[in-house]
C-alpha positions as CSV (number, residue, x, y, z in Angstrom):
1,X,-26.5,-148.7,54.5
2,X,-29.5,-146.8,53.4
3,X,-31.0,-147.0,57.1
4,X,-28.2,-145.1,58.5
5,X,-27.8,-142.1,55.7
6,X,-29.2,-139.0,54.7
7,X,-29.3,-136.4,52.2
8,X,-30.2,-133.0,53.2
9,X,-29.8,-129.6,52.5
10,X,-30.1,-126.0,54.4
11,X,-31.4,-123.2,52.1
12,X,-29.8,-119.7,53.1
13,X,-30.5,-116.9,51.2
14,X,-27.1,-116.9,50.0
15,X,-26.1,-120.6,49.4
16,X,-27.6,-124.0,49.5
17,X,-25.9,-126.2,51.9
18,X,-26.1,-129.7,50.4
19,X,-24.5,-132.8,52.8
20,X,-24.5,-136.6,52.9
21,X,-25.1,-137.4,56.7
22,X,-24.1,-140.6,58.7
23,X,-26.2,-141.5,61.9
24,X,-23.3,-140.2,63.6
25,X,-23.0,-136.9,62.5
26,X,-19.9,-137.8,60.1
27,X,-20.1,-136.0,56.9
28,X,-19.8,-138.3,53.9
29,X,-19.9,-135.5,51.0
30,X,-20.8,-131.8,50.8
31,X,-21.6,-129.1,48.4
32,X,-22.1,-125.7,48.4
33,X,-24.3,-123.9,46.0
34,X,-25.6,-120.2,45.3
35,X,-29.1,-119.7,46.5
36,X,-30.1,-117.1,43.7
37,X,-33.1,-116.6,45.5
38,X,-33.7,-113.6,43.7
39,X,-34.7,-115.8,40.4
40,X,-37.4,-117.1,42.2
41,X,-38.6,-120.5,43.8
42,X,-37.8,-123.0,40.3
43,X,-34.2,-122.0,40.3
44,X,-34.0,-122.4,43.8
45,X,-35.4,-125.7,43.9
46,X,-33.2,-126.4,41.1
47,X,-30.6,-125.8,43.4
48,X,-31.2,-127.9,46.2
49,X,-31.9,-131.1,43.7
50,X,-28.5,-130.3,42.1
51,X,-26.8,-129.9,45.7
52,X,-28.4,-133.2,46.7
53,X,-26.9,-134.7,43.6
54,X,-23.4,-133.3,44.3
55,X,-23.5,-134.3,47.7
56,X,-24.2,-138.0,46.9
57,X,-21.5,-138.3,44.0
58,X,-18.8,-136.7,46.3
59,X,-19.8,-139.0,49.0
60,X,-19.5,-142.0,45.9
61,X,-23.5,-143.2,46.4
62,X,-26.9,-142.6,45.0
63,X,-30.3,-142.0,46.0
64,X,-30.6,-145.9,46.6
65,X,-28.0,-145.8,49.6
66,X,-29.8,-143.0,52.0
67,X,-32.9,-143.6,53.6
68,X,-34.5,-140.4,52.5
69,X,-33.9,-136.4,51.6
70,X,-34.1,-133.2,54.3
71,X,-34.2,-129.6,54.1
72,X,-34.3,-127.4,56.7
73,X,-35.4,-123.5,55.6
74,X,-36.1,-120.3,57.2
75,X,-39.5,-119.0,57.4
76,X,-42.9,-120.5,58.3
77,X,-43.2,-124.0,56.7
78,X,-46.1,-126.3,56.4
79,X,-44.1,-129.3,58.1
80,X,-46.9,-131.8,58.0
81,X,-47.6,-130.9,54.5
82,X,-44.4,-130.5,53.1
83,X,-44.9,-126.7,52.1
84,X,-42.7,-123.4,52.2
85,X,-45.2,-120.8,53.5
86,X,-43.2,-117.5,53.3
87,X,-39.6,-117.4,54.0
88,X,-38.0,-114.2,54.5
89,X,-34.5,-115.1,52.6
90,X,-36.6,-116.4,49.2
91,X,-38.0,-114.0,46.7
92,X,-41.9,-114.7,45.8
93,X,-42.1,-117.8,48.0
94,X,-45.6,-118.1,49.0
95,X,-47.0,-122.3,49.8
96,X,-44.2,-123.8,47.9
97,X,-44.9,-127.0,47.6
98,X,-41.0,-128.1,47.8
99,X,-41.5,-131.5,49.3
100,X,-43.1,-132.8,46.4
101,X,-41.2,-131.2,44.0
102,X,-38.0,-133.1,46.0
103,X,-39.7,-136.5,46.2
104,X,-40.6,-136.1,42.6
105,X,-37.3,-135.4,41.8
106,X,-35.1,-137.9,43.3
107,X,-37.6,-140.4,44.5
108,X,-36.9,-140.0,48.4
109,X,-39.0,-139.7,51.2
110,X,-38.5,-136.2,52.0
111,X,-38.9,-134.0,55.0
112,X,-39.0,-130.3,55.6
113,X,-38.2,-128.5,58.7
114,X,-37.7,-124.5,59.9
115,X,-33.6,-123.9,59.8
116,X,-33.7,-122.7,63.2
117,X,-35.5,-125.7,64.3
118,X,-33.2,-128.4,62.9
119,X,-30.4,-126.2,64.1
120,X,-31.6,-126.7,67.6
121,X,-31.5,-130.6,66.9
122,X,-28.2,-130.5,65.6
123,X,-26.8,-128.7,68.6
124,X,-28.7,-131.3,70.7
125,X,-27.9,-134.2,68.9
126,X,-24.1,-133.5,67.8
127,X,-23.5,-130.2,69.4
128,X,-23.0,-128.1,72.8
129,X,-26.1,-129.3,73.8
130,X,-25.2,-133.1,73.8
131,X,-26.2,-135.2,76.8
132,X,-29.2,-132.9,78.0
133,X,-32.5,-133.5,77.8
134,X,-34.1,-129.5,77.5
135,X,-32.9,-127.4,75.4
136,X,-33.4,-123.7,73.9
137,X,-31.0,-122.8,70.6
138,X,-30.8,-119.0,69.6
139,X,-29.4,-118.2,66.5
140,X,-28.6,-114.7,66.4
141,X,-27.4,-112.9,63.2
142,X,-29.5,-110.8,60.8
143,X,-32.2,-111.4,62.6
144,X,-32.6,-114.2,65.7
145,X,-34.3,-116.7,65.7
146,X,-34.7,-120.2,67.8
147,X,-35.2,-123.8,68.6
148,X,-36.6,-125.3,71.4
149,X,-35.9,-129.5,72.1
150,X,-38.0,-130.6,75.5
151,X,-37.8,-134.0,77.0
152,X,-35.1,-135.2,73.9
153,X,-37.7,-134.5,71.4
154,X,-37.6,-131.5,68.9
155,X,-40.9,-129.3,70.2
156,X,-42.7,-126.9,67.4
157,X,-46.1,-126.4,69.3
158,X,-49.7,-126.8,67.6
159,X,-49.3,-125.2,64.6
160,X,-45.6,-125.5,64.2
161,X,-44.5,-122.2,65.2
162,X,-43.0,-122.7,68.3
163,X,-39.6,-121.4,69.3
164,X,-39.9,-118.0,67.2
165,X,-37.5,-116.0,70.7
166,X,-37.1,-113.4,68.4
167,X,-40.0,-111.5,68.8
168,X,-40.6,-111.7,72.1
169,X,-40.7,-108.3,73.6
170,X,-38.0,-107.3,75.9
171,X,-38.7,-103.2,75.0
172,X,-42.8,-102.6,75.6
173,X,-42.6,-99.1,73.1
174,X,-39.2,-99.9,72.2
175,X,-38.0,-99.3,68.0
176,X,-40.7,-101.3,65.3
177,X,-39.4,-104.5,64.9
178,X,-40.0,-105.4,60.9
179,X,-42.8,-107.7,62.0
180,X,-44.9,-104.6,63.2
181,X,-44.7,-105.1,66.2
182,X,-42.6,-103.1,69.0
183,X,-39.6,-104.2,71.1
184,X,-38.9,-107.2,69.6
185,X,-36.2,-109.1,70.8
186,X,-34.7,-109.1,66.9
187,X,-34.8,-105.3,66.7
188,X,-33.0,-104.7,69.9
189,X,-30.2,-107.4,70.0
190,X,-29.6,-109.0,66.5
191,X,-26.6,-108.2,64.1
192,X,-28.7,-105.9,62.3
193,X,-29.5,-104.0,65.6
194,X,-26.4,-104.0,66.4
195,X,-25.1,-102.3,63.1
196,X,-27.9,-99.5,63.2
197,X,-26.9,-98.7,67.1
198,X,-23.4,-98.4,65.9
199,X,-24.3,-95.6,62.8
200,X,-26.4,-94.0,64.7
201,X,-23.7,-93.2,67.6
202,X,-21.0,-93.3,64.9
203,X,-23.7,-90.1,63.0
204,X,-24.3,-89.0,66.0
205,X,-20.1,-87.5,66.3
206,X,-19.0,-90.8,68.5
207,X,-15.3,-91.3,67.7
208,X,-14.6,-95.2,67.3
209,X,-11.8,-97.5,65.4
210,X,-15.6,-98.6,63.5
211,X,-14.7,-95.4,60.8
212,X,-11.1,-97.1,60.1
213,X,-12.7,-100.3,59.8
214,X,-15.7,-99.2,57.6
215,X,-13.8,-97.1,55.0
216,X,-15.1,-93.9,56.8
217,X,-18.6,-95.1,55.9
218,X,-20.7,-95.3,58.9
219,X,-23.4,-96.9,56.5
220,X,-20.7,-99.7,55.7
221,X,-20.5,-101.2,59.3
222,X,-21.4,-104.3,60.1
223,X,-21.9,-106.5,63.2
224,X,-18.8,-108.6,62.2
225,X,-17.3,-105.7,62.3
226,X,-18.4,-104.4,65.7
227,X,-17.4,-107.5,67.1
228,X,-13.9,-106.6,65.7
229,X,-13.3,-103.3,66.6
230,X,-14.2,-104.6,70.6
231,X,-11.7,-107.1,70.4
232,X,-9.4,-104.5,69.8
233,X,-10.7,-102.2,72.5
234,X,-12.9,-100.4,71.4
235,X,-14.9,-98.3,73.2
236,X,-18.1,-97.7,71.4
237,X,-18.2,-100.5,69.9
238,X,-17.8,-102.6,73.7
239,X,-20.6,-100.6,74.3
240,X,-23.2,-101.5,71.4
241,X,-22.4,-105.3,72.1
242,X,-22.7,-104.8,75.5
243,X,-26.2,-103.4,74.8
244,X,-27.1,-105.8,72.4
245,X,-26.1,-108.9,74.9
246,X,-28.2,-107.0,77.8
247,X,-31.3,-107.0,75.7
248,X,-30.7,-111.2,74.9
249,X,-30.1,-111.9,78.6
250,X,-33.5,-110.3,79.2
251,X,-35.0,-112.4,76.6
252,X,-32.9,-115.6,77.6
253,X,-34.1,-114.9,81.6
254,X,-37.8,-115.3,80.4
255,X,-37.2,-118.1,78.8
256,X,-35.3,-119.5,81.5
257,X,-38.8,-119.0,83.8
258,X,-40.8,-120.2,81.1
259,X,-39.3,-123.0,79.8
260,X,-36.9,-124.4,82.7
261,X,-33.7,-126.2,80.2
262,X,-30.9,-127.7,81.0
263,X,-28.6,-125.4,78.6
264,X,-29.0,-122.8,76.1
265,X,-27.1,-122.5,72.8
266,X,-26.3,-119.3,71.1
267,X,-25.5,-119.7,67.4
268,X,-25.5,-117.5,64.7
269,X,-22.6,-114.5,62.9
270,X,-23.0,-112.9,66.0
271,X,-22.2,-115.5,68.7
272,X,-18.6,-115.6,66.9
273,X,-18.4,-112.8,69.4
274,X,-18.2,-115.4,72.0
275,X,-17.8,-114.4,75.7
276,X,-18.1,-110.9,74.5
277,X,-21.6,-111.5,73.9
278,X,-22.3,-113.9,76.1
279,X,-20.8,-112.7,79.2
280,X,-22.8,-109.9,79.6
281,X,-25.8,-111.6,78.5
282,X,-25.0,-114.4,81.1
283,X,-25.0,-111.7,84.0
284,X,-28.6,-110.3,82.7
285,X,-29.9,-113.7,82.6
286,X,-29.0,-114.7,85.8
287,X,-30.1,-111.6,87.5
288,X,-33.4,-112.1,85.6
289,X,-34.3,-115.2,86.6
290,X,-35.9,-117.1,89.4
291,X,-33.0,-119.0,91.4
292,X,-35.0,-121.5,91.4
293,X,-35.0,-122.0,87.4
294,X,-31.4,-120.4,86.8
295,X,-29.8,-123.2,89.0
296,X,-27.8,-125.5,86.7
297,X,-28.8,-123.8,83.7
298,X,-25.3,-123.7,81.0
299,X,-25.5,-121.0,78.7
300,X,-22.7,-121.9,75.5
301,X,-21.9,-120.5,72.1
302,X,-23.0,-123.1,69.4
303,X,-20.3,-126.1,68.4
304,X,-21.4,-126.7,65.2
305,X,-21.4,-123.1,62.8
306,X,-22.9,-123.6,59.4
307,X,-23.1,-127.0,59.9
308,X,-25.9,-127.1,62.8
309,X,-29.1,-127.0,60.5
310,X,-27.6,-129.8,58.0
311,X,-26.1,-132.1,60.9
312,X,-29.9,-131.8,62.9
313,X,-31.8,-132.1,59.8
314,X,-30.5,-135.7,59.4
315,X,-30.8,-136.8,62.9
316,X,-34.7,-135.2,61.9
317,X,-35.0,-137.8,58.8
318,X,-33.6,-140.7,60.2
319,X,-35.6,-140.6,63.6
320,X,-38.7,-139.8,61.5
321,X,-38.1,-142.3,59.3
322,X,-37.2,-145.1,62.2
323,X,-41.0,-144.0,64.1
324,X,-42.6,-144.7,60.6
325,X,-41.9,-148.2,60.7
């Protein structure tokens, strides 16, 4: 049994994600946990070894039955030495060794991995993606963020960074993305992006079902809300995803020239929008890139939801674990 489990868990700044995970992709036991990131990295870590726990009673085993722990977090992370750099969702994170502090826990080989990263795998492995060989995963939501899998195999680059779409630039002088730089992908076509369009047109005297929505507070709306508002009809708020979608197919056509996949998978809050989003971002894409490159190419909302980091983190564990012996 213990070659073909795992225990991992996806830190949010919200809530720990805890699962028990079958070779398969089947779920054995789950818990959910508040982050509390803003008590700082011991509570946190407190956290994911009480999720782990959870997970494994619910699924009716112990550490003995699963081949080894996961955790797939946000931010820049030391993968080959097990360390939390900075992450952008946990307060006064800065080298956290939280490998260690796992294995010395619960006594499993553990691994660490960026969210967006394992996200991609999971799509790939379980997800929209199954069945192809390249791969590029956006997750777009607060910010956006992505994954890339080349030739089946999950690629980070030299130093681990690989796959950060987000700031790309799509705007050369466009708005200051909060990296510092300008015309980020993130600042132009995220959720967040999406909600400051919306206030500033909403401020601005634009008339929109977005006022209803948001309790007459223009600083009260949100993407999820956006993407409500156009279902219903909306007109300015059609127009701010419609924006938002043009700037991703920009970004998604240079990728498509770059990186030559099979499929791209959108995830993320936001791609709940669906064809909304995607539709218009399709058309960009396709008018952005070489026809050479855009032949073939399937561009899909995510499968999986909340569940893509956990699900690819396992697949990462087991198949790290299996090459190790």
């Amino acid at each position: 049994m213990a070659m073909s489990l795992a225990v991992v868990a996806d830190i949010g700044g919200t809530k720990v994600l805890a699962a028990v995970v079958a070779a398969d992709g089947t779920v054995l036991g789950q818990a959910i946990l508040p982050t509390e990131a803003q008590k700082g990295p011991e509570v946190v870590i407190g956290r994911v070894i009480e999720g782990f726990r959870l997970a494994l009673d619910k699924a009716g085993l112990g550490v003995e039955d699963v081949v080894g722990a996961g955790i797939a977090c946000a931010g820049l992370v030391d993968v080959d030495k097990g360390v939390v750099v900075t992450s952008p969702n946990l307060l006064g994170w800065d080298r956290v060794p939280l490998r260690g502090r796992i294995e010395a826990a619960l006594g499993l080989n553990t691994f660490l991995a960026n969210d967006a990263n394992a996200a991609a795998l999971g799509e790939h492995r379980f997800g929209a993606g199954q069945g192809s060989s390249y791969l590029v995963f956006v997750t777009v939501s607060t910010g956006i963020g992505g994954g890339l899998v080349l030739g089946g195999r999950l690629y980070t680059g030299a130093w681990g960074t690989a796959g950060e779409v987000g700031h790309m630039t799509v705007e050369a002088g466009g708005p200051q993305c909060a990296c510092g730089q300008q015309g980020c992908l993130e600042v132009l076509a995220s959720g967040t992006a999406m909600a400051r369009e919306a206030r500033r047109r909403l401020e601005a005297g634009g008339t929109s079902r977005l006022l209803e929505l948001s309790g007459g507070h223009p600083e009260a709306v949100t993407a999820e809300l956006i993407g409500r508002a156009a279902r219903e009809g909306d007109g300015l708020a059609r127009e701010v995803a419609e924006r938002a979608a043009t700037y991703l197919g920009i970004g998604l056509g240079s990728l498509v020239n770059l990186l030559n996949p099979e499929v791209i998978v959108v995830g993320g809050g936001v791609s709940r929008m669906g064809e909304m989003l995607l539709a218009p971002a399709r058309a960009t894409m396709l008018s952005r890139a070489f026809p050479s490159a855009i032949q073939g190419v399937r561009l899909v909302q995510g499968s999986l939801g909340g569940m893509a980091g956990a699900l690819g983190m396992a697949s990462y564990v087991m198949e790290a674990v299996q090459h190790s012996r």
